[in-house]
Backbone bond lengths (Angstrom), bond angles and torsions (degrees), N, CA, C in turn:
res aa  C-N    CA-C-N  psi(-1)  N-CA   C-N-CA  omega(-1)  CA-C   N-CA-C  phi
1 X - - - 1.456 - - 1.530 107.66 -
2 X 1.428 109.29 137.88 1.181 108.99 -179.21 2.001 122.79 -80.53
3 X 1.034 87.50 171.42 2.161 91.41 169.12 1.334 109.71 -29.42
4 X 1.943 99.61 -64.70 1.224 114.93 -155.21 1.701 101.82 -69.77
5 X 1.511 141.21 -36.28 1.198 159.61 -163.82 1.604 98.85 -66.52
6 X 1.389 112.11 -71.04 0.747 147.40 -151.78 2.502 86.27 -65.35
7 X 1.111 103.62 -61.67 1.590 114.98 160.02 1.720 109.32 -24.46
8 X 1.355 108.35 -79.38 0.759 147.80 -149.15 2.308 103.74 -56.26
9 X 1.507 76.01 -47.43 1.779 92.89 -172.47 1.621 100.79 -86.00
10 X 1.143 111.23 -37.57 1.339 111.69 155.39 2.210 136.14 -40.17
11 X 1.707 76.89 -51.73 1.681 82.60 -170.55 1.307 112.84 -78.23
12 X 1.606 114.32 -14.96 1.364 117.10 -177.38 1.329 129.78 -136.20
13 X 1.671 107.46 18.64 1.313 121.59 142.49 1.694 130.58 -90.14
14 X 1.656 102.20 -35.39 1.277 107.29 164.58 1.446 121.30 -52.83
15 X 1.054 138.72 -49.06 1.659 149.35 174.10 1.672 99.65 -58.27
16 X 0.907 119.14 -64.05 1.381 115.26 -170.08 1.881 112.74 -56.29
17 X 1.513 104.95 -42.82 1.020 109.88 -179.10 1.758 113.01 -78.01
18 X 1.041 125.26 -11.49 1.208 137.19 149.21 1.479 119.75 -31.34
19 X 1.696 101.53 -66.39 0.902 130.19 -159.72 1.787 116.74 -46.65
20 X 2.080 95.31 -37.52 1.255 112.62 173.24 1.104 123.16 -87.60
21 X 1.092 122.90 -37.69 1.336 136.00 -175.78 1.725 124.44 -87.63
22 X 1.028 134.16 0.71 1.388 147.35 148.90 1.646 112.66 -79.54
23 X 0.761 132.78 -48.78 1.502 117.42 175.01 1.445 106.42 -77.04
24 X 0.909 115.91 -11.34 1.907 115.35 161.77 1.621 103.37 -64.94
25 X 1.526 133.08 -27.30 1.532 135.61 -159.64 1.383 74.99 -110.79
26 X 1.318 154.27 32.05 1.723 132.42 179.63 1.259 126.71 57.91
27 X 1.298 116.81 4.25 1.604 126.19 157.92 1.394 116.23 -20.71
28 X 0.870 158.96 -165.23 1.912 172.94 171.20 1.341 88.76 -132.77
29 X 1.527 126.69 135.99 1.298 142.63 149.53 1.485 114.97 -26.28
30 X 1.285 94.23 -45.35 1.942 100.35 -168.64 1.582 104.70 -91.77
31 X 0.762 126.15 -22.00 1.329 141.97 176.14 1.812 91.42 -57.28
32 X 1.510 98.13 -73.52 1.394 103.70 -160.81 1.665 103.13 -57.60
33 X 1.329 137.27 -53.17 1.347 144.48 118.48 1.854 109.88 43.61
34 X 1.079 83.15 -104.94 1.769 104.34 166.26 1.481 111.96 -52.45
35 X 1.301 131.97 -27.78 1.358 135.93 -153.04 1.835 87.88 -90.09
36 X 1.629 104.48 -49.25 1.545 107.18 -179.93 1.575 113.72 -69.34
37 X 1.371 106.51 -38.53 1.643 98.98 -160.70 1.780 103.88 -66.58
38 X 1.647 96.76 -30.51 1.505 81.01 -161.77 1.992 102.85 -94.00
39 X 0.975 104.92 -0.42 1.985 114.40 135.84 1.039 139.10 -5.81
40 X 1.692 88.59 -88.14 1.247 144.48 -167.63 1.577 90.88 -71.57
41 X 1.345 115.95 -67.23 1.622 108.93 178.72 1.403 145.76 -74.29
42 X 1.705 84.69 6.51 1.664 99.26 -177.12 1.518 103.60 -91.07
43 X 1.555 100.00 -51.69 1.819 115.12 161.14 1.500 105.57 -10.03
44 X 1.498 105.73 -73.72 1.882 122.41 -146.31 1.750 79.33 -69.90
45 X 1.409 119.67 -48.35 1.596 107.86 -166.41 1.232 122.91 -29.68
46 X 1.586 101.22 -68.15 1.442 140.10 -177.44 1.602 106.17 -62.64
47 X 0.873 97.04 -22.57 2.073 98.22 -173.58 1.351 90.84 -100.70
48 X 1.273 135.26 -37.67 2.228 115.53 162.99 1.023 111.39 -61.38
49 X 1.705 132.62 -8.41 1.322 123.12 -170.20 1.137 112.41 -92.32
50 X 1.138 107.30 -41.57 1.747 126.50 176.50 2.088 93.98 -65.77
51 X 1.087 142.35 -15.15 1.354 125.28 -146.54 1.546 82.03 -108.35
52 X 1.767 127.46 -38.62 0.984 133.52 -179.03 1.101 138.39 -66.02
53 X 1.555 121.12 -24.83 1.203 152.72 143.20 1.187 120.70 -52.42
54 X 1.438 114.85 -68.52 1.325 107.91 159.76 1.898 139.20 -53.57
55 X 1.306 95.84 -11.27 1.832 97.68 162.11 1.154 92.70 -118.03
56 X 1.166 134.04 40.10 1.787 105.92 153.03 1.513 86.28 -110.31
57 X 1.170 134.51 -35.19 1.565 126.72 176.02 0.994 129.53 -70.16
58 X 1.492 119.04 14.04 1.351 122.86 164.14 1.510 110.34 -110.31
């Protein structure tokens, strides 16, 4: 698996799996909620940054 794969299964399995596994520790639903979305949106940030970089160096 590559960098990018390897990114990828990371940014959007971790959040999801969050999702279950924090209200198992007594988390608040919404808590866990917010905890994924903003995750989830840091992931996509950081993964255009890396995509942008990588075509300006080619």
């Amino acid at each position: 698996m590559n960098k990018h794969g390897l990114g990828m299964v990371i940014g959007c399995l971790l959040p999801l799996a969050l999702l279950f596994v924090l209200p198992k520790f007594g988390v608040s639903i919404n808590t866990t909620i917010i905890i994924a979305v903003g995750l989830m949106l840091s992931c996509h940030l950081f993964m255009g940054r890396a995509h942008k970089k990588k075509d300006s160096q080619e």
